[in-house]
N, C-alpha and C positions, 0 to 999 in steps of 0.2 A: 553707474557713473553719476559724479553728482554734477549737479546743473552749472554753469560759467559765471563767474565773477562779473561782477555790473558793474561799470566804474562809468563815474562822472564828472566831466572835466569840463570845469569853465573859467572864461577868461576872454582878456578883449584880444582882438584881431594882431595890433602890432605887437604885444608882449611876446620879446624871444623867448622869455621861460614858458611862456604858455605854449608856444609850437614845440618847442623842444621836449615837455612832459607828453606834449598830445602826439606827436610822431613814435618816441620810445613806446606809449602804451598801444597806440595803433599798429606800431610795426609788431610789438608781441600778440597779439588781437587777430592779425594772420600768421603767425606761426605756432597762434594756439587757438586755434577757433573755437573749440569743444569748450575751452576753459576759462575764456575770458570776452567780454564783449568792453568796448568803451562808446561811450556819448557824448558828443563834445557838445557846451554850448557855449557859441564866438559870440560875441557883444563886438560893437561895432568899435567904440572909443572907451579909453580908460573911464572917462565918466558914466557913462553906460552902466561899465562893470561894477562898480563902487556905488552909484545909485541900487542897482538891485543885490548887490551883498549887505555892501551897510549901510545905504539909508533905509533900503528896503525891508531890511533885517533877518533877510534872508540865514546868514550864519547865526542868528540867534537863532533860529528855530532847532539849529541841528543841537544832539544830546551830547556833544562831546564840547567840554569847556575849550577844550584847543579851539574847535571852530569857532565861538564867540571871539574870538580875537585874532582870528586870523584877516588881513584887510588887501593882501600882496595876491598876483593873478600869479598860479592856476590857482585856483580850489577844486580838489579833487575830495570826492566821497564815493563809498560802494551802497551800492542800491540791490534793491528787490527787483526793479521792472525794468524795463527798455525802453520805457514813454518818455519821449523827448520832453512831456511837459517837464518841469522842476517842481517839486514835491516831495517838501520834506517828509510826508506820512511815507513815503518809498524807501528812506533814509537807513542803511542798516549799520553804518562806520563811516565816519569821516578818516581820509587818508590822509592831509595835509597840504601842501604848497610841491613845489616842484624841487627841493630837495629831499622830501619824504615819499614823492613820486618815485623819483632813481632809486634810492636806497628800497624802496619796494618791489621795483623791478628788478633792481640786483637779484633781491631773496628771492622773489619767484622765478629765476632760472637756474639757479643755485642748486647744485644736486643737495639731495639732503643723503645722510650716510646714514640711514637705519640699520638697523642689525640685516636685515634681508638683502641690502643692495651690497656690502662688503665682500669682496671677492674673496673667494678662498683658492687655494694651490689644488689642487684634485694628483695624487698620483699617476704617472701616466704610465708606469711598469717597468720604465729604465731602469738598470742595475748596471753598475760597472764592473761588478766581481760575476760575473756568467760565465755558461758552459762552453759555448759557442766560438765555433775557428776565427770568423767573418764578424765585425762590427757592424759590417755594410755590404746586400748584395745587389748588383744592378743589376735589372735583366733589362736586354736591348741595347742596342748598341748605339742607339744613336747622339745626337751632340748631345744631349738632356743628360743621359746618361753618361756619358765619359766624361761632361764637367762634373756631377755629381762624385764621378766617383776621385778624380781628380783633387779637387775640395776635399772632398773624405778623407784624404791619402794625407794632403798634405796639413790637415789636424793631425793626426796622427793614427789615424782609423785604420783597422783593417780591413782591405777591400777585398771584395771577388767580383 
């Protein structure tokens, strides 16, 4: 099994986009433990946050030219570690803002349709040209049985 996706998410306290990325990954995060962890880091105030992204220059460090220009809360990126500290040497993909949050989380609940997961029809032996008196025989007499055979009749089934 390979090891859970490290996502990290920060952002100040009152930004609804930044609750609303950090809820949708959190709530996928318990319904998929094995495969994804998240880490949030909350900043108190807009200034806060914007001091240590861009004055700090924090999104320069990361290798993805989206994140030098990205300046809007969240900022989301997948990591190597679980250390709360922030480090870009951890740094393994920047994810985006909280509309590339959703669109991410769409994909990763999304079945994927490989050739192996395609359901096939399996013959199950029904033939409607047969030997056979009886389409249908119930044994027992009880309600289970008399609707069944009731239902069967009135398809057009032949019962015993």
């Amino acid at each position: 099994m390979s090891s859970p996706k490290i996502l990290h998410v920060a952002g100040w306290g009152t930004c609804s986009f930044y609750h609303r990325a950090t809820k949708v990954l959190t709530s996928l995060a318990v319904l998929f433990p094995s495969q994804l962890r998240v880490i949030e880091h909350e900043f108190g105030t807009r200034n806060e946050y914007r001091a240590w992204l861009v004055d700090g220059g924090f999104r320069k460090t990361l290798s993805n030219e989206k994140a030098h220009n990205h300046n809007s809360s969240p900022f989301v990126w997948f990591s190597d570690s679980e250390d709360r500290e922030i480090s870009p040497s951890n740094e393994v993909s920047f994810l985006g803002g909280h509309d590339d949050t959703l669109k991410w989380c769409r994909e990763f609940c999304s079945p994927s349709a490989s050739a192996s997961d395609v359901a096939e029809m399996v013959n199950d032996g029904y033939s409607k040209d047969h030997d056979y008196d009886y389409d249908l025989v119930v044994i027992g007499g009880g309600s289970g049985g008399l609707a069944a055979s009731k239902e069967a009749a009135s398809l057009g089934a032949k019962v015993a």
